[in-house]
C-alpha positions as CSV (number, residue, x, y, z in Angstrom):
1,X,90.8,122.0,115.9
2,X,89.9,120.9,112.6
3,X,91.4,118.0,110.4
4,X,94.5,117.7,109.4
5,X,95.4,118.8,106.1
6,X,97.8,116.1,104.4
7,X,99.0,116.5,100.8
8,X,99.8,113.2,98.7
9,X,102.6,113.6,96.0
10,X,102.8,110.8,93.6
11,X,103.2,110.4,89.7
12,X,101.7,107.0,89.9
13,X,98.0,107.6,89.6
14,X,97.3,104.3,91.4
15,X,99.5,104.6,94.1
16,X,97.8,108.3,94.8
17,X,94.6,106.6,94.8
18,X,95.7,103.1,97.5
19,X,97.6,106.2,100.0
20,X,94.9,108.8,99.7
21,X,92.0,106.2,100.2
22,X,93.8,104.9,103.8
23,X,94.6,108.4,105.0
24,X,91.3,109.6,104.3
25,X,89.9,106.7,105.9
26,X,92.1,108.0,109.1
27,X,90.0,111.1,109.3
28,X,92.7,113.5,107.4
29,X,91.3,115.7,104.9
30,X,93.4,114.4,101.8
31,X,94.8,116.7,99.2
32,X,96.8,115.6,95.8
33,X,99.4,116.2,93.1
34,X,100.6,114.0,90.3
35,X,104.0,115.6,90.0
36,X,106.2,117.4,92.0
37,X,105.9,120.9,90.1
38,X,102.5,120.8,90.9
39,X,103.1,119.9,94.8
40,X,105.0,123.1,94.9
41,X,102.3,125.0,93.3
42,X,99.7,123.8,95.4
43,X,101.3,124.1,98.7
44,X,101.0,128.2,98.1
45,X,97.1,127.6,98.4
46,X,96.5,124.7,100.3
47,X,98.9,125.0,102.8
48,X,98.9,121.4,104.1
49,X,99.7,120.4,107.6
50,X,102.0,117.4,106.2
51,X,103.2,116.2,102.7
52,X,103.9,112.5,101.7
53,X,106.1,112.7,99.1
54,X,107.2,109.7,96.1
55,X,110.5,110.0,95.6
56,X,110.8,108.5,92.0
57,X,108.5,111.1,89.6
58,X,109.8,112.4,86.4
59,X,110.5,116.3,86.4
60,X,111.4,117.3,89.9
61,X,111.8,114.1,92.1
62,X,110.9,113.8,96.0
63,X,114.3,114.8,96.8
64,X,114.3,117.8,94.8
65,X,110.8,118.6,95.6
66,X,111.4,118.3,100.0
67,X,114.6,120.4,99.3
68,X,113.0,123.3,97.5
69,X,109.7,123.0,100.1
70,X,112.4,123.8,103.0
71,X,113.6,126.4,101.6
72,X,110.2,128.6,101.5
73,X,109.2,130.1,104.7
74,X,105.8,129.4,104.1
75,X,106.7,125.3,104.0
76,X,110.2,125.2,105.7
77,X,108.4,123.6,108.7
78,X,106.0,121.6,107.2
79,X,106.9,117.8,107.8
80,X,107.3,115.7,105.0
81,X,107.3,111.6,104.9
82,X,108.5,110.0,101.9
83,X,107.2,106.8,100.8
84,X,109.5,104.9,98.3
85,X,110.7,101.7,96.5
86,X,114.1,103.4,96.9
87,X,115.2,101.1,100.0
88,X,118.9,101.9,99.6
89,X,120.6,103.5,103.0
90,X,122.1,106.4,101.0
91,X,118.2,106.8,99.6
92,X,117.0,106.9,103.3
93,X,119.9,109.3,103.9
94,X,119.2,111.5,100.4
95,X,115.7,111.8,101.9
96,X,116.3,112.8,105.4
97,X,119.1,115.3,104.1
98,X,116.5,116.7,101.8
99,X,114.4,117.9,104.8
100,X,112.2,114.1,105.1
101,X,111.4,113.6,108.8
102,X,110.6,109.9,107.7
103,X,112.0,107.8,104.6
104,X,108.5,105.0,104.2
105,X,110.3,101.9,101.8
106,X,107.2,99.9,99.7
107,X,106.2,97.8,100.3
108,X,105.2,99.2,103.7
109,X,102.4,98.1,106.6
110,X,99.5,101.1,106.6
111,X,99.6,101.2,110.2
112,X,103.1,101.8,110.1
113,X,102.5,105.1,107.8
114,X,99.7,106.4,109.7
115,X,101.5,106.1,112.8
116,X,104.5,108.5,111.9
117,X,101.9,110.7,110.0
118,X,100.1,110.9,113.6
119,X,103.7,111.7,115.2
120,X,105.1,114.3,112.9
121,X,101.6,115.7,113.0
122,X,102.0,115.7,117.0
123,X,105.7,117.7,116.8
124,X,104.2,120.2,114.6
């Protein structure tokens, strides 16, 4: 089996650098999108294997984003792990609702995020 495919969504163009760098240094093939219209038009061709999704991005935000991603049958069982300053409970729950099979707060330990990326990859 090859690498993993893993698709970073964020608007911030350094926080899509510092998340892209420590996944590809994990030995996942590292895909990514500076809003969340163009996750969703990306995921058609790349087809990752797992989506870490900001929550806060002008346009469509994470929430809006995870919810439209389960809807297509192409992406409803992709797993998605949001990584967020939102640290509210009704955040965490917004995001699990929204299809999120982890809510990440920042600041967050790397270990901790490649761990549930290596789990949800495991389910799937």
């Amino acid at each position: 089996m090859g690498r993993h495919t893993v698709l970073v969504v964020d608007d911030e163009p350094a926080a899509l650098a510092v998340i892209s760098a420590r996944i590809e240094a994990a030995g996942y093939h590292v895909k990514q999108a500076g809003s969340g219209e163009t996750a969703l038009e990306s995921v058609k061709k790349l087809k990752p294997d797992l989506i870490i999704l900001d929550v806060m991005m002008p346009g469509l935000n994470g929430y809006e984003v995870a919810a439209k991603l389960k809807q297509r049958k192409e992406t409803c069982e992709t797993p998605i792990i949001m990584v967020t300053a939102k640290a509210e409970d009704q955040d965490k729950m917004s995001g699990l609702k929204s299809g999120a099979v982890y809510y990440v707060t920042k600041p967050y330990e790397p270990r901790d995020l490649l761990s549930k990326i290596r789990i949800a990859l495991e389910k799937d």
